[in-house]
C-alpha beads as a LAMMPS data file, in Angstrom:
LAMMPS data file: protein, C-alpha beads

343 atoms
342 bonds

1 atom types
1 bond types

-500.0 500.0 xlo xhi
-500.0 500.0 ylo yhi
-500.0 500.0 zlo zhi

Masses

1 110.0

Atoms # bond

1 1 1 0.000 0.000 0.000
2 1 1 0.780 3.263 -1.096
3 1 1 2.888 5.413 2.121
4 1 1 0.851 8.849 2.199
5 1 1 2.126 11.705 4.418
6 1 1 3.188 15.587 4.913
7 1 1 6.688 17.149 4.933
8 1 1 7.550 20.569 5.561
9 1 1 10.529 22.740 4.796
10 1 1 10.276 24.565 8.091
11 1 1 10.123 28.283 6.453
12 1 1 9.077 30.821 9.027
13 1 1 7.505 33.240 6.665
14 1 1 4.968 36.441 7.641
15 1 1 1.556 35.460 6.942
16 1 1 1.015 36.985 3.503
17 1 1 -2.675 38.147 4.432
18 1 1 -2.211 39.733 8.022
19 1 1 1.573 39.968 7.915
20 1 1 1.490 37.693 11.717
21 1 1 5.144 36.533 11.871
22 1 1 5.401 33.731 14.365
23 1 1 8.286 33.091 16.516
24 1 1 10.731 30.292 16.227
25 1 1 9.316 28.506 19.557
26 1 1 6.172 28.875 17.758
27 1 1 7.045 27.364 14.564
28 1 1 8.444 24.737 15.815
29 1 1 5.969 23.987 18.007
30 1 1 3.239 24.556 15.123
31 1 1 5.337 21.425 13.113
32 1 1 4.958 19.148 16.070
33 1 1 1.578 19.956 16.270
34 1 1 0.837 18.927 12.297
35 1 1 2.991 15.361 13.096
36 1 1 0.339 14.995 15.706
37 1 1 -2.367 15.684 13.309
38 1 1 -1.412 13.982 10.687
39 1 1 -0.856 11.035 12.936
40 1 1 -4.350 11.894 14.374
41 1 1 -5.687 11.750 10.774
42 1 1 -4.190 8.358 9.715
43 1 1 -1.405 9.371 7.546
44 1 1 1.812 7.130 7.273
45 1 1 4.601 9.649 7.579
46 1 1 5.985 13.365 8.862
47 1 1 8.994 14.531 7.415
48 1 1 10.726 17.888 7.768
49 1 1 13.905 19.470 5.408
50 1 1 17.191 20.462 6.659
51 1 1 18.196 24.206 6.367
52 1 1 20.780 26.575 8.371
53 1 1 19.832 29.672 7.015
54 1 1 17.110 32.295 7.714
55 1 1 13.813 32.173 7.220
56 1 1 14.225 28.543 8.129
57 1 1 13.906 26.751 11.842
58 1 1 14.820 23.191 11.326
59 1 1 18.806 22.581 11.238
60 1 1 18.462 19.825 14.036
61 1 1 16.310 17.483 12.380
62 1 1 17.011 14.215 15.144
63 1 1 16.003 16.589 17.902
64 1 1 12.799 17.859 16.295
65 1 1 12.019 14.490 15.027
66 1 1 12.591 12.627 18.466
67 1 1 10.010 15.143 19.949
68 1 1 7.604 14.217 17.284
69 1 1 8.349 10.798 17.519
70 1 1 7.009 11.392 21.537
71 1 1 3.944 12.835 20.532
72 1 1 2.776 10.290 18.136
73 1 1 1.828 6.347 18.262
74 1 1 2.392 5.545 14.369
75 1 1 3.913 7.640 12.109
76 1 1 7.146 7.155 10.641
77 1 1 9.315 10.254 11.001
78 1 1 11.484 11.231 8.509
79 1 1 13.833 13.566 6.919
80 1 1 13.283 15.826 3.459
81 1 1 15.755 16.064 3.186
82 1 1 19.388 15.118 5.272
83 1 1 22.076 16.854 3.559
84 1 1 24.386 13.840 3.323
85 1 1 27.114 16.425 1.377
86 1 1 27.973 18.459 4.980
87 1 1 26.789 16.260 7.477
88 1 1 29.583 13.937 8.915
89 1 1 28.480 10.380 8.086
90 1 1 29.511 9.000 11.625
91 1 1 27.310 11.568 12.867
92 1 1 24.226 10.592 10.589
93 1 1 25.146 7.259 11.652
94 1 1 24.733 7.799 15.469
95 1 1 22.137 10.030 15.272
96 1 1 19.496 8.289 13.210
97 1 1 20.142 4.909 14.727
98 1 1 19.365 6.830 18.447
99 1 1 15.992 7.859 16.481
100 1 1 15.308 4.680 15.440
101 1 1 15.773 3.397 18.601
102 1 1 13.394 6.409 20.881
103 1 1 10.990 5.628 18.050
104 1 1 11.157 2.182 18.543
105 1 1 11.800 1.576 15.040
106 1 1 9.805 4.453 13.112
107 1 1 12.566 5.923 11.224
108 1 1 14.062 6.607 8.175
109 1 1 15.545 8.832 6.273
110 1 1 15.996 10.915 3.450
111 1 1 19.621 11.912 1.821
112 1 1 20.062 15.032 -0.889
113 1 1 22.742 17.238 -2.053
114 1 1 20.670 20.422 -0.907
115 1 1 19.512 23.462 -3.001
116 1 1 22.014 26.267 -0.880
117 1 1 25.400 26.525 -2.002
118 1 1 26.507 28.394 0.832
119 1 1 25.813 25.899 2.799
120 1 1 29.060 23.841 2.354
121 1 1 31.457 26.583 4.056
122 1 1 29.714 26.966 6.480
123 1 1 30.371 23.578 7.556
124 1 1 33.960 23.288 5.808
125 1 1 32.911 21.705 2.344
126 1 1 33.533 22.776 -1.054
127 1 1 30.583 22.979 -3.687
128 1 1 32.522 21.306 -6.273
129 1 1 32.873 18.000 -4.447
130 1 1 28.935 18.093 -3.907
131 1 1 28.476 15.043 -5.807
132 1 1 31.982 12.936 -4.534
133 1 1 30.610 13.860 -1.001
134 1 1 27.370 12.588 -1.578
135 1 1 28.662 8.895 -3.115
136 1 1 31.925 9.036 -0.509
137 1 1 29.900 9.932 2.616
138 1 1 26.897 7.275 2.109
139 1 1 29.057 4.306 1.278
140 1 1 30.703 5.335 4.746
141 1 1 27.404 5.666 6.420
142 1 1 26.288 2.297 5.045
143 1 1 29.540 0.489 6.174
144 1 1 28.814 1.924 9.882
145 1 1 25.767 0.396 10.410
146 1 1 26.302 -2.875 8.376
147 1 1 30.012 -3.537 10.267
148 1 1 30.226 -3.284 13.852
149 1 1 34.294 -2.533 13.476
150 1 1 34.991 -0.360 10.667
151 1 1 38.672 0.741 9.182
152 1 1 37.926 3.130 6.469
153 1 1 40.105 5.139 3.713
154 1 1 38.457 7.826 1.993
155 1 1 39.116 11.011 0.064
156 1 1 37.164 13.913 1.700
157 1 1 37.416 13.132 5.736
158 1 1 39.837 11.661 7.883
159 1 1 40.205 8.012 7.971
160 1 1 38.728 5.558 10.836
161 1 1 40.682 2.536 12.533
162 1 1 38.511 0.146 14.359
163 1 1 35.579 2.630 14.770
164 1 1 32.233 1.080 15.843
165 1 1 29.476 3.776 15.623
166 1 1 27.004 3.533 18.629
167 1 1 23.984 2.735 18.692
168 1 1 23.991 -0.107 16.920
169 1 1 21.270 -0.080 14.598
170 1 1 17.721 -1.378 16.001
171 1 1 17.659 -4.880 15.610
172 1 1 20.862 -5.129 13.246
173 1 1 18.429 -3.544 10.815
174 1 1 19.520 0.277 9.505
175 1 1 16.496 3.092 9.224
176 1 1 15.267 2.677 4.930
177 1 1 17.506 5.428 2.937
178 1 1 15.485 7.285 0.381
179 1 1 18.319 9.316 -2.118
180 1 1 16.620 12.499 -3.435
181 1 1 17.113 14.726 -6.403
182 1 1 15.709 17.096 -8.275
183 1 1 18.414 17.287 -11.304
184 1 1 21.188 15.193 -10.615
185 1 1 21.038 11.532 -12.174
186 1 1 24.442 10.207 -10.204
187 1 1 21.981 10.534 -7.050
188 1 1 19.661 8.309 -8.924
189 1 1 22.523 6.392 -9.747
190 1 1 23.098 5.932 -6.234
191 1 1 19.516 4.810 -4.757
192 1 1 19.350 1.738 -7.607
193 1 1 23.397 0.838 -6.693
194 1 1 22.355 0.387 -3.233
195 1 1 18.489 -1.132 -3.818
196 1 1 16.930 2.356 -2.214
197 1 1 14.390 4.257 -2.162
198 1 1 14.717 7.507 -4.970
199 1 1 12.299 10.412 -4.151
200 1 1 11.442 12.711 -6.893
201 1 1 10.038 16.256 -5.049
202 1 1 9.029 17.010 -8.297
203 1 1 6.915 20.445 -7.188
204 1 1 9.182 22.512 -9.253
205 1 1 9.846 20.058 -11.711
206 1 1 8.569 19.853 -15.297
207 1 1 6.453 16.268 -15.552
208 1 1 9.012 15.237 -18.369
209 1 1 11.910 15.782 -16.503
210 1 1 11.256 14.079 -13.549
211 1 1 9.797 11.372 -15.891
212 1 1 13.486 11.293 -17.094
213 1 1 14.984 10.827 -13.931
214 1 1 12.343 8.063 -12.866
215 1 1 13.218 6.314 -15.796
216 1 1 16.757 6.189 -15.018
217 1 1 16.332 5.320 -11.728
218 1 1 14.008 2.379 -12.183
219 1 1 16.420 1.219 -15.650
220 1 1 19.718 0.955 -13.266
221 1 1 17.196 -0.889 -10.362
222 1 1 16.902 -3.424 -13.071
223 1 1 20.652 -3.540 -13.981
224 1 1 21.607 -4.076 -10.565
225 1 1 19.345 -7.157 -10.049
226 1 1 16.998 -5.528 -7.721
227 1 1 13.949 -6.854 -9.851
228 1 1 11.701 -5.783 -12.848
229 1 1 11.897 -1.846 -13.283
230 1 1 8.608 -1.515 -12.054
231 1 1 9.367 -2.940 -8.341
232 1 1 11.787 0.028 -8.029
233 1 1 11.073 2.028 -4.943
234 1 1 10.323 5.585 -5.925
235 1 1 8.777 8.379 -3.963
236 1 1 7.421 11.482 -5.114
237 1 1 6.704 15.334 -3.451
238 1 1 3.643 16.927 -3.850
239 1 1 1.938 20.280 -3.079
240 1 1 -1.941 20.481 -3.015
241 1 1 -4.523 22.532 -1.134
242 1 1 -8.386 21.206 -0.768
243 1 1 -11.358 22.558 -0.470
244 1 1 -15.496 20.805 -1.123
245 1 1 -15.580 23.305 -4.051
246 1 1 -12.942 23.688 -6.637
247 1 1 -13.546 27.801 -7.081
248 1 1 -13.505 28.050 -3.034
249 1 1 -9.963 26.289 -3.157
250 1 1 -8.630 28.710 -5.432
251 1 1 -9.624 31.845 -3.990
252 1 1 -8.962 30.619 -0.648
253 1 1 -5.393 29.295 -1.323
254 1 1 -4.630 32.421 -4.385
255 1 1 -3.120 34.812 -1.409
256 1 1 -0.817 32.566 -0.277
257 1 1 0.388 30.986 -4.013
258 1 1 0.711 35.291 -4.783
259 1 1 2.463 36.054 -1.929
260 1 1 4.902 33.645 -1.976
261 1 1 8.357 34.792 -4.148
262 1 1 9.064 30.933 -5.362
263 1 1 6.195 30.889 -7.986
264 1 1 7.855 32.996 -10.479
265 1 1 5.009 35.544 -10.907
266 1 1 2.673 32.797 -12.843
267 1 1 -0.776 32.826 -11.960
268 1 1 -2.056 29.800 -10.029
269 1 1 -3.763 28.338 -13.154
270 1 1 -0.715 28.666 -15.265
271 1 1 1.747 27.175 -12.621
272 1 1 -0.699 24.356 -12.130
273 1 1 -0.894 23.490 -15.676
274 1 1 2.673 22.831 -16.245
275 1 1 3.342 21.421 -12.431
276 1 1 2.215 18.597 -10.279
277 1 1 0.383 21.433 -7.833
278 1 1 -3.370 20.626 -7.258
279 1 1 -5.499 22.988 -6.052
280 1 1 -9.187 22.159 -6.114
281 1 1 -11.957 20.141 -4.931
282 1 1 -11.404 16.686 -3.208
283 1 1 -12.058 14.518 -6.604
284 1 1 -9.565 17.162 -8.651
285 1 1 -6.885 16.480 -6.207
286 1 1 -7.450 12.982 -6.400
287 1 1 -7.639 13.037 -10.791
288 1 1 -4.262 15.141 -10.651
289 1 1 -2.535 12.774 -7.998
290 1 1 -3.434 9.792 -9.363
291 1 1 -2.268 11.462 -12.990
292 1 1 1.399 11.111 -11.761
293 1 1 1.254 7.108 -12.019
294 1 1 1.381 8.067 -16.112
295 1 1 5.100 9.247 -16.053
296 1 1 6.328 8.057 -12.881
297 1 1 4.721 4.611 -13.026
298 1 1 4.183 2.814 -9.449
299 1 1 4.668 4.992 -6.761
300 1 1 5.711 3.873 -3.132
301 1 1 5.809 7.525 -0.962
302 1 1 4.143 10.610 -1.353
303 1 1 4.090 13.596 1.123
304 1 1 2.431 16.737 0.734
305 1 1 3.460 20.229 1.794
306 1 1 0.497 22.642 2.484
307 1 1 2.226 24.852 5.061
308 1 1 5.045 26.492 3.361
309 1 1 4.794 30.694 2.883
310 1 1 2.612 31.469 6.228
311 1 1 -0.384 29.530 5.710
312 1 1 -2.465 30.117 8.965
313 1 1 -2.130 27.227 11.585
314 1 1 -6.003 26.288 11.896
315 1 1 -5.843 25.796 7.517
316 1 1 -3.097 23.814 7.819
317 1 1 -4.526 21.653 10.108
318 1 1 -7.700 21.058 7.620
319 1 1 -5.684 20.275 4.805
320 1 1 -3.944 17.591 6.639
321 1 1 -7.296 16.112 8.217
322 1 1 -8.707 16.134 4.180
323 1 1 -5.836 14.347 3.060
324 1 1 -6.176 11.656 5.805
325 1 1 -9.947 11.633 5.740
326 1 1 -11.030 11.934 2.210
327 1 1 -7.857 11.748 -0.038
328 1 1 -5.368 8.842 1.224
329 1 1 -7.929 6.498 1.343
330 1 1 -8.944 6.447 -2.372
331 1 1 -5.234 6.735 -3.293
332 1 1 -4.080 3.980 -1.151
333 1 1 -7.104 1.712 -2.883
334 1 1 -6.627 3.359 -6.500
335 1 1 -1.971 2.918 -6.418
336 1 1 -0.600 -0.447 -6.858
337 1 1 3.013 -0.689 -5.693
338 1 1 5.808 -2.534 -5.654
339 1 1 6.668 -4.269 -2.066
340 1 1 9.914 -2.939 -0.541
341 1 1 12.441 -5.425 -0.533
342 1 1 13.504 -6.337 2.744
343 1 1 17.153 -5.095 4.087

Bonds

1 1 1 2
2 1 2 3
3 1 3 4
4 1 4 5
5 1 5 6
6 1 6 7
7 1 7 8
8 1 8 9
9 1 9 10
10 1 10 11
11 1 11 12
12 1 12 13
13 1 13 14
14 1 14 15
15 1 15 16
16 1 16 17
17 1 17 18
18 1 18 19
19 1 19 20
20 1 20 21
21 1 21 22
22 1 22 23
23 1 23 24
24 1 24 25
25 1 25 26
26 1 26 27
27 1 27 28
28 1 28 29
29 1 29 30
30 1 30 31
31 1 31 32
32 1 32 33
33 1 33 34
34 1 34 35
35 1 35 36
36 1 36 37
37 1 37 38
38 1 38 39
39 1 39 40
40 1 40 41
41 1 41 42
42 1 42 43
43 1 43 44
44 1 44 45
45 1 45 46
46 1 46 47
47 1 47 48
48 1 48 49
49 1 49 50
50 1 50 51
51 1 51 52
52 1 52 53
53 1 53 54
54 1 54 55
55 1 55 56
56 1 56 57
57 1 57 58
58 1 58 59
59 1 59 60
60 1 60 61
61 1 61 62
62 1 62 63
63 1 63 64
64 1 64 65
65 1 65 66
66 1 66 67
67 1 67 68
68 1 68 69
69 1 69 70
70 1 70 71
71 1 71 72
72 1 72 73
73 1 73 74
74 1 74 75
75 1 75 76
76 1 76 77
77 1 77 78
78 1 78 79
79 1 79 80
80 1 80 81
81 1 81 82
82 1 82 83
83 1 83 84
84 1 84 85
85 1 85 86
86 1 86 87
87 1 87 88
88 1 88 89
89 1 89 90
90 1 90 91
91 1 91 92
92 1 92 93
93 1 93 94
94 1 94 95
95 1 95 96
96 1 96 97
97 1 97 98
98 1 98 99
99 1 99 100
100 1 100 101
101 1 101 102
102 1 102 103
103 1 103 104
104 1 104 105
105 1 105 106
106 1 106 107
107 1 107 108
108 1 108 109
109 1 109 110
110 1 110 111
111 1 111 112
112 1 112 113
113 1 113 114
114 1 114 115
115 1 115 116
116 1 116 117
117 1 117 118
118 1 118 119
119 1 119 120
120 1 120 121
121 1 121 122
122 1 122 123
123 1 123 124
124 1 124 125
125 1 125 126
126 1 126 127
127 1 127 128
128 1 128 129
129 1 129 130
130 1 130 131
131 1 131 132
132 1 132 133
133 1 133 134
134 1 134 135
135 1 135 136
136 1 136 137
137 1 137 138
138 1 138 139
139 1 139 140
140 1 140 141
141 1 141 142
142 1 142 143
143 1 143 144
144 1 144 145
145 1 145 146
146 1 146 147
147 1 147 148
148 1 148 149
149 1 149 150
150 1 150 151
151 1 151 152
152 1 152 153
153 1 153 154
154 1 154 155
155 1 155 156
156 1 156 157
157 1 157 158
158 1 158 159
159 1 159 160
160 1 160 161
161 1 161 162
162 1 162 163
163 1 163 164
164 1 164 165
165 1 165 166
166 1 166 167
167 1 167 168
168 1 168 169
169 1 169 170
170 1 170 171
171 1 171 172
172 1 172 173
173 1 173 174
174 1 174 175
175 1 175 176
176 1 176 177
177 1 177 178
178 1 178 179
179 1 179 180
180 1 180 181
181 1 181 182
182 1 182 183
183 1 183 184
184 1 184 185
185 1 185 186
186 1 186 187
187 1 187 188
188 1 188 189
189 1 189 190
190 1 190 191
191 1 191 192
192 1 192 193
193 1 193 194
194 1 194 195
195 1 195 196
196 1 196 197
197 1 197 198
198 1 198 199
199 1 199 200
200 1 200 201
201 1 201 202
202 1 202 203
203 1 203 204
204 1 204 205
205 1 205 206
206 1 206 207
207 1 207 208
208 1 208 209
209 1 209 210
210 1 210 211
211 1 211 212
212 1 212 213
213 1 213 214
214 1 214 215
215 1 215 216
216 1 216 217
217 1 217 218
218 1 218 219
219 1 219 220
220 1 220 221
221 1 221 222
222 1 222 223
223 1 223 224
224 1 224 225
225 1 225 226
226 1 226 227
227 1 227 228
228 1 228 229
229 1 229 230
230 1 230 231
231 1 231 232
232 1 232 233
233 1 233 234
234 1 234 235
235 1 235 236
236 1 236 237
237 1 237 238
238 1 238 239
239 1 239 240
240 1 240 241
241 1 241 242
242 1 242 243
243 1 243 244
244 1 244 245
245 1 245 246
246 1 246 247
247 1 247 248
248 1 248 249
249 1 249 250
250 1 250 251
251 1 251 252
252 1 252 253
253 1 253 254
254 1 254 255
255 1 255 256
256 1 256 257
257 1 257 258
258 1 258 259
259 1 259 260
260 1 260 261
261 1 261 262
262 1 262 263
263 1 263 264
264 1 264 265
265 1 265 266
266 1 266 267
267 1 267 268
268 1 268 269
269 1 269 270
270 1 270 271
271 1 271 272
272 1 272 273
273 1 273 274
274 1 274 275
275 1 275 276
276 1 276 277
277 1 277 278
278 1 278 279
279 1 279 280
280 1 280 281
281 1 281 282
282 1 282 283
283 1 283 284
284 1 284 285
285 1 285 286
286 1 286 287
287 1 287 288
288 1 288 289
289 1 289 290
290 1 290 291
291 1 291 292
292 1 292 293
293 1 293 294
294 1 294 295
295 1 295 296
296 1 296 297
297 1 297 298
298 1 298 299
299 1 299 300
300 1 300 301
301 1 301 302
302 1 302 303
303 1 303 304
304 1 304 305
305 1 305 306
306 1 306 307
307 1 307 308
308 1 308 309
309 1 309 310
310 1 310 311
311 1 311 312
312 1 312 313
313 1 313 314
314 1 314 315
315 1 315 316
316 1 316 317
317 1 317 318
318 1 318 319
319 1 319 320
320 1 320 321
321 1 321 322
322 1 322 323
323 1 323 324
324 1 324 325
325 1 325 326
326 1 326 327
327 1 327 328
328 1 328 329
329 1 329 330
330 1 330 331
331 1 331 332
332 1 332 333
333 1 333 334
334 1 334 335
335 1 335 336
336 1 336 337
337 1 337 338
338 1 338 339
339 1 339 340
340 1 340 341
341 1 341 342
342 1 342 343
């Protein structure tokens, strides 16, 4: 079945309508409370992004998530994404594994490159070995939780003599890596090397593009002897607001699509009509949701984003019970999947 859930970036932007600003106790506070919803709602997973840069409130993503993880009974909490470029794999390796364990064993994690160069200064990288980190620092994070001794030579950190990175992994098992990307196919590369999960957050992306990168994906699964190309694991992002009545939807959502910088300056109808964005009644949503099966084929993950830009707390809240009460059921009964292979 189909994994249906919510991640947010963790922006703390002004509400575009009355300009309300909230504080960074509050924001963080307002994520846990959506986990809790969403868990409340029946949805399978909460994820938040990593960022270290204003207007942004999650750069400790363990801590956050543990709290969550306190707060709920089923959801798996997750990552969207852990910049495996700047963070220190033996880091990522103790601090997802103590997750997994407070969570008693829903965890996992997702691993990207990251969308802010600056970012790899301020913690001592260089931009142009973005994509040698990213292939150097997960084959060291794999080898620390598969080897409980581990004498390692790389390239871009200092090496490691009879390390053992602690905790051990819950049950010998390692939290499920999904490798996301929005434009770079070595990451996809990556996820079908290793028999992961890719995730496509394809909310910027043109359809053919991330088609393209799907395809790749799911054609290397098959090279590696994972299975068919279909039983690939693949994930995709997606950005929707609901409403009973298609014209209420708009107009309700339009202040927050024009207020927010990332849109370009399209209208809503043109930025829907060349994106995955659905905005509309509960039976659009579902049409234009289920209409990403025809370029991405079977898809395993998908998490929403409705609170990005300042959307009010209480709105944010409904769109989350509408996707667990109206919307992931019909999905979940209309998506076939693959089953994940077991580690």
């Amino acid at each position: 079945m189909v994994e249906i859930g919510v991640y947010s970036i963790g922006d703390r932007s002004p509400n575009p309508v009355t300009g309300h600003l909230l504080s960074e106790t509050e924001r963080l506070h307002q994520m846990v409370d959506y986990a809790v919803t969403a868990d409340e709602a029946g949805l399978d997973v909460f994820a938040i992004g990593e960022h270290h840069n204003p207007p942004f409130v999650t750069s400790s993503q363990t801590t956050l998530l543990a709290f969550i993880a306190a707060r709920t009974h089923r959801l798996t909490v997750s990552t969207a994404t852990t910049l495996v470029t700047t963070n220190d794999p033996v880091k990522l390796a103790e601090d997802f594994a103590t997750l997994q364990h407070l969570s008693r064993g829903r965890t996992d994690l997702m691993l990207g490159r990251g969308n802010t160069g600056p970012v790899y200064p301020w913690f001592g990288k260089h931009i142009k070995d973005a994509v040698n980190l990213t292939i150097e620092n997960y084959a060291l994070l794999r080898e620390l939780w598969t080897e409980d001794v581990v004498d390692w030579q790389g390239t871009l950190r200092t090496p490691l003599v009879g390390f053992t990175a602690v905790p051990r992994p819950m049950d010998g098992t390692p939290p499920f890596v999904w490798h996301a990307a929005v434009r770079t196919p070595e990451v996809a590369e990556q996820a079908a090397y290793y028999g992961d999960g890719f995730f496509a957050n394809h909310i910027f992306a043109p359809r053919e593009h991330t088609r393209q990168m799907i395809e790749l994906y799911r054609n290397r699964w098959a090279h590696y002897d994972h299975g068919p190309t279909a039983s690939a694991i693949v994930g995709l992002g997606a950005q929707a607001f609901i409403h009973e009545r298609s014209q209420d939807a708009r107009q309700l959502y339009s202040p927050y699509f024009d207020g927010n910088p990332r849109y370009g300056g399209r209208s809503l109808d043109e930025h829907m009509s060349v994106n995955p964005m659905a905005v509309g009644s509960v039976q659009e949503v579902i049409d234009k949701v289920l209409g990403y099966q025809a370029y991405a084929g079977p898809i395993s993950r998908l998490l929403f984003t409705f609170d990005a830009g300042g959307v009010p707390t209480e709105t944010v809240r409904e769109q989350i019970q509408l996707l667990g009460q109206r919307i992931a059921p019909v999905l979940r009964r209309e998506m076939t999947l693959p089953t994940r292979p077991q580690p």
